[in-house]
N, C-alpha and C positions, 0 to 999 in steps of 0.2 A: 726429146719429150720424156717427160718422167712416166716410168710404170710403176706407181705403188705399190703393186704386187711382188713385185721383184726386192721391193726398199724391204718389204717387210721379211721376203723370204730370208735376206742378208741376214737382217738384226736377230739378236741371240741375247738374254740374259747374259752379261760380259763375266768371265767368272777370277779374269786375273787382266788387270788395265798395265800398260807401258807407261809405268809412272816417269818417264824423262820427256814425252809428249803432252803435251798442252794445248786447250784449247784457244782458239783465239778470239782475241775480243768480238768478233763477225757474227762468230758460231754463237758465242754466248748471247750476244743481242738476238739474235736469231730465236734462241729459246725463253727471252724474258718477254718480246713481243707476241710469241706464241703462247703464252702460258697467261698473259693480260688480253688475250681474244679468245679464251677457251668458254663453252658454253657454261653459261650457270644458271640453277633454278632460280626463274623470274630477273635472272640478268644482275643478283644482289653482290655477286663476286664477295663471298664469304672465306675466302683466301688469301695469304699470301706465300711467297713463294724464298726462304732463305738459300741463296748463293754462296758458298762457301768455296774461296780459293785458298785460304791459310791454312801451310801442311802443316803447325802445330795443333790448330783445332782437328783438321781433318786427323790427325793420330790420336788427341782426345777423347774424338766418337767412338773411333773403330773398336774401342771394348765394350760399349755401349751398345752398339751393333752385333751382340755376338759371334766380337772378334772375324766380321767377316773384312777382310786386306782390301776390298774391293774400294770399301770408307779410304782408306788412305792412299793408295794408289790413285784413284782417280784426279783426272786432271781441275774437278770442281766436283763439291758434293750438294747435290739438290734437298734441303729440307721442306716439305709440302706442309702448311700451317693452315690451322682454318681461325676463324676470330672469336671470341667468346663473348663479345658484347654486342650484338645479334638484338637490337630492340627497336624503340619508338623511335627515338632519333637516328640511328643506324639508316635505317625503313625512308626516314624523311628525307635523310641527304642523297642518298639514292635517286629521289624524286627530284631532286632539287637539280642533281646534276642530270638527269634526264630533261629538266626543263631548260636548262639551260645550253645543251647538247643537240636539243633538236625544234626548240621555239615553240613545243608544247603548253597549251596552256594551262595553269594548274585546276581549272574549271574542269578540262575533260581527265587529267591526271587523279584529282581527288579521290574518286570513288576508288580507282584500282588500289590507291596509296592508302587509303583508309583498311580495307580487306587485308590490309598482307598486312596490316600493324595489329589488327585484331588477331589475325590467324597468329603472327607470333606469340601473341598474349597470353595465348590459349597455350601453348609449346612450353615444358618444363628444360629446365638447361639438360638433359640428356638427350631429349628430343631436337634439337637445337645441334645440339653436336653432332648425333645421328647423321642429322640433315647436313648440316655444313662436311662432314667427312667426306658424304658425297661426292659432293664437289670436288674435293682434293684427288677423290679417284678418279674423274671426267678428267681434270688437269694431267693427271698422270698419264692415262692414255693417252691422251692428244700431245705431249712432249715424250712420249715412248713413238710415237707415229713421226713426229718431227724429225726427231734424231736420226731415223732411219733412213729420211727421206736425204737430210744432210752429212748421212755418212758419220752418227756420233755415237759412238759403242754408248750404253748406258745397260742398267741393272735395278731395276726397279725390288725395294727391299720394304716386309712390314715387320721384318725381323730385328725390331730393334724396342729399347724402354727411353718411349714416350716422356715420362714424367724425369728421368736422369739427363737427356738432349735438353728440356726447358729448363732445367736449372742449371746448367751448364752455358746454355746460349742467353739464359736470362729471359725465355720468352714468357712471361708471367707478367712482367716489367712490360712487356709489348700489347697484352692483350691477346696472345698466340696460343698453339698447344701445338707441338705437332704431332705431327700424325702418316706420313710415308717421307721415306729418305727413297733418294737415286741419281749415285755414285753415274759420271756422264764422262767422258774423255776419249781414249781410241784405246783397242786390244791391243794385248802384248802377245807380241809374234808364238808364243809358247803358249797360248790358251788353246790347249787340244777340244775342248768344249765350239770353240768357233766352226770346227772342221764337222762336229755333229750332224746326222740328218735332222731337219725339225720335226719332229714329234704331234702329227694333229689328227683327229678322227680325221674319217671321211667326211666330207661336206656334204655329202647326204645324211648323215647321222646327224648334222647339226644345223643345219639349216630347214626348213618348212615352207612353202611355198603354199599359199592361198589363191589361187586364181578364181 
């Protein structure tokens, strides 16, 4: 039986990966099906998620990343993207595949599909990004929970230039921008950081209870 508490007690910010370990194709499916069922506001899935196993690029990043070794060691480097064309037809085909997905018909779909095309209307592209970031942060925790659950060292990093990763990976060409990198593979037996106590207030300082 899995105790989540325990998965999470494991996982650590990895601070130095055993770059001659690799993950396997299992582990990686594991996190792209987890990362395509992560919750998203109104379900519009305003992300996508770039995989990176080529150690040439992954040593490209890593000065881009200020110079953190973690980019290139790792056995896969996670780029979290969100989309920048966020509008009317975006809005529609979302509907379309909800109708399609669940035999909804577009008579009771309409109204809601109408509201969220307007609400975007109103939303200027920083608003838009704001919102879609989000997202990419929900993504993140939910494959920082995963990994740990599967035993996958990762390092979730916002220490990197955004706009030098997109012109580098070309995501401008895609419609993308990204916006969090995480370095995912297994620790290298010498990361004295792993051996760490973890570091968290008390749970009463941080928690509230309303009964």
């Amino acid at each position: 039986m899995i105790n989540p508490i325990e998965h999470l007690k494991w996982r650590y910010a990895t601070k130095k990966f055993d770059a001659t370990r690799k993950l396997p194709e299992e582990k990686i499916n594991i996190l792209k099906e987890a990362f395509n069922l992560t919750a998203t506001s109104y379900g519009l899935q305003p992300i996508k998620l770039l995989i990176i196993k080529d150690q040439k690029v992954k040593e490209d990043l890593m000065p881009l990343t200020m110079h953190q070794m973690q980019v290139q060691e790792a056995s896969h480097l996670l780029v979290f993207c969100v989309l920048t064309g966020i509008d009317k037809d975006y809005v529609t085909n979302y509907f379309e595949l909800v109708e399609n997905t669940r035999g909804t018909s577009k008579t009771i779909l309409a109204p809601f599909r109408d509201i969220l095309i307007d609400e975007f209307k109103q939303k200027d592209e920083k608003e838009i990004f704001a919102w879609a970031k989000n997202q990419a942060y929900l993504a993140m925790g939910n494959l920082l929970t995963i990994c740990a659950i599967e035993k996958i060292d990762s390092c979730p990093i916002e220490g990197f230039e955004p706009e030098k990763y997109d012109d580098y990976l070309k995501l401008n060409e895609k419609g993308l921008k990204s916006v969090l990198v995480m370095p995912v593979g297994y620790r290298a037996k010498n990361d004295f950081f792993a051996e760490f106590k973890k570091v968290r207030k008390d749970i009463t300082e941080t928690i509230i209870e309303i009964e």
